[in-house]
C-alpha positions in Angstrom: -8.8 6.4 -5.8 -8.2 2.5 -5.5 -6.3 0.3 -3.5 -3.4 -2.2 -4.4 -2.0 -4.8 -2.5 1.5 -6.1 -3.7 3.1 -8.8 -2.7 6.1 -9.6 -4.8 9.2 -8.4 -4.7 8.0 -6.6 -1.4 4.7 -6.3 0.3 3.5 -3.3 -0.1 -0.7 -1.8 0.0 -0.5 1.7 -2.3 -3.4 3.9 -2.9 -3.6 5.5 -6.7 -5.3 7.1 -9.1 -4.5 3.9 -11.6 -2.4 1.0 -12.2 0.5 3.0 -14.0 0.8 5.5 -10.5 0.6 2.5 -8.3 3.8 1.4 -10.4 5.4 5.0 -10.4 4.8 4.6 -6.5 6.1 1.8 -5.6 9.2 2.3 -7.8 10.2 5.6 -6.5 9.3 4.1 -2.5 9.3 0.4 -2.1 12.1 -0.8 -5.0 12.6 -1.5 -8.5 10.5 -2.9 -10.8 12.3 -5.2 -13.5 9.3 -7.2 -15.3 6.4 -4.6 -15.7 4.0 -6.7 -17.3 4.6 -9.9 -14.1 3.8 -6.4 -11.2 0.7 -5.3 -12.9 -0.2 -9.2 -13.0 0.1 -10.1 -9.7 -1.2 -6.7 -8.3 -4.2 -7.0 -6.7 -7.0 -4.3 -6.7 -8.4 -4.3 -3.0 -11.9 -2.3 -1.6 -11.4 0.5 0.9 -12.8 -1.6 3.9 -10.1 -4.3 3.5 -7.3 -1.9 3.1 -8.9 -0.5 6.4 -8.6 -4.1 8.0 -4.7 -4.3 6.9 -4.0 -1.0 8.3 -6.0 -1.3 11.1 -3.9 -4.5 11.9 -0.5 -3.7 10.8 2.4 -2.7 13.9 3.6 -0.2 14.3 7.6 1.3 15.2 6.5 0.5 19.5 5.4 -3.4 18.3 1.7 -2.8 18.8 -1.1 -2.1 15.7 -2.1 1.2 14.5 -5.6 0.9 15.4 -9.3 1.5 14.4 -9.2 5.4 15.2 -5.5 5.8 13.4 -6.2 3.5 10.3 -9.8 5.1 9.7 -8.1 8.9 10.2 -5.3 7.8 7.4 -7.8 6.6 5.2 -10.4 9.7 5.6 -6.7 11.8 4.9 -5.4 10.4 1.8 -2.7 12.2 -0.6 -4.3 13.5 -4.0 -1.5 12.0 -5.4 -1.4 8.7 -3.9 0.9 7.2 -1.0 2.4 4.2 0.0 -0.2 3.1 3.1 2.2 0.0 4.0 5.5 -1.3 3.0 7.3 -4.5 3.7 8.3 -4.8 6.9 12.3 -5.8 6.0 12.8 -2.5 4.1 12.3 -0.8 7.2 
């Protein structure tokens, strides 16, 4: 599995098998892609340990951050499949 960071239309950090599921992923949960070729462009293939910092750091619904112990028990736990880690905080 890898990690993608997104930042345009929407921020969002997606964990996949490859680039085409990262893009099936984030159409089906974050929005609509219009120019394919411009999202797989500006995607950006991230290591585990940084995804691990942007989770680690991100808030969460009570305003706080998720946490070491939460970020590192998401990570240890990930969908076959692939999930959406983060999304944009505006779409929420």
């Amino acid at each position: 599995m890898k990690f993608y960071e997104i930042k345009d239309p929407y921020f969002a950090l997606i964990v996949a098998e490859d680039e085409k599921q990262c893009l099936k992923l984030y159409k089906d949960i974050v929005c609509e892609v219009e120019d394919e070729k411009e999202f797989f462009d500006d995607m950006k293939t991230i290591d585990k340990y940084e995804a691990f910092k942007m989770l680690a750091k991100s808030h969460i619904e009570d305003g706080g951050e998720l946490g070491v112990e939460e970020a590192f028990n998401q990570l240890e736990n990930l969908e076959e499949d692939g999930e959406v880690l983060l999304i944009d905080g505006s779409l929420i």
